[in-house]
C-alpha positions in Angstrom: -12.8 17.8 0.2 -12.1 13.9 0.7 -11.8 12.6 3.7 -8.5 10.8 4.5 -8.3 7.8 5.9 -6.9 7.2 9.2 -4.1 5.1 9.2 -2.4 2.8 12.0 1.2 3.0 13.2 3.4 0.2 12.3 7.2 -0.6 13.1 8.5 -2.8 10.5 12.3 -4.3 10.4 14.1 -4.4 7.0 17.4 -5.7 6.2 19.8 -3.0 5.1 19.7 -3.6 1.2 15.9 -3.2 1.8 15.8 -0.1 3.4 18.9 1.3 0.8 16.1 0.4 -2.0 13.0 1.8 0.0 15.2 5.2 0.6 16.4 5.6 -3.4 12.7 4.9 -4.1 11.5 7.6 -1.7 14.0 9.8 -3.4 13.4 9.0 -6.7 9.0 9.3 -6.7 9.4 11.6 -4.0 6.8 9.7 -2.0 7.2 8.7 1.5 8.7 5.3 2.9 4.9 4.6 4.3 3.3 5.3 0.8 6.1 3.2 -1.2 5.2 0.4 1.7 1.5 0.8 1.7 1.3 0.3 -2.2 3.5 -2.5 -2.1 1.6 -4.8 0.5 -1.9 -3.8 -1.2 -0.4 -5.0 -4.6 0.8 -7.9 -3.5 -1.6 -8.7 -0.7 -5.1 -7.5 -2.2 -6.3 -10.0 -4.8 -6.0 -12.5 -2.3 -7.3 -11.4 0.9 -9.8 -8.9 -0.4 -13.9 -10.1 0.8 -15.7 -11.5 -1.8 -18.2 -8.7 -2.1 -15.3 -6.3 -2.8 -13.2 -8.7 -5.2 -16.8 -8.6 -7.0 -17.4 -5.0 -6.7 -14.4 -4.5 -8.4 -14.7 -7.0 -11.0 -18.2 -5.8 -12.2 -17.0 -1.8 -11.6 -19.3 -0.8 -8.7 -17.9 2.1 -6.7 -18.5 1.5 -2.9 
């Protein structure tokens, strides 16, 4: 069995057409608000913050 990864707490404000679109998401991948928000900041945030050694990792196909 994998281990899961422990996660850290975070409040977050969204403006109320945000959160309408985060809910009909929820509803409609049946995933939870956190895993909808979790995606979306890796997507966006990953390719530019990731280390070096992991950006390479990836690149050449290494699994950590």
């Amino acid at each position: 069995m994998q281990k899961r990864p422990k996660l850290q707490p975070f409040l977050v404000r969204l403006h109320p057409d945000t959160r309408a679109l985060l809910d009909r998401a929820t509803e409609e991948q049946r995933r939870s608000r956190a895993a909808i928000i979790d995606e979306a900041i890796r997507e966006m945030l990953e390719g530019q913050y990731k280390g070096i050694d992991e950006r390479l990792n990836s690149f050449l196909g290494a699994k950590p």
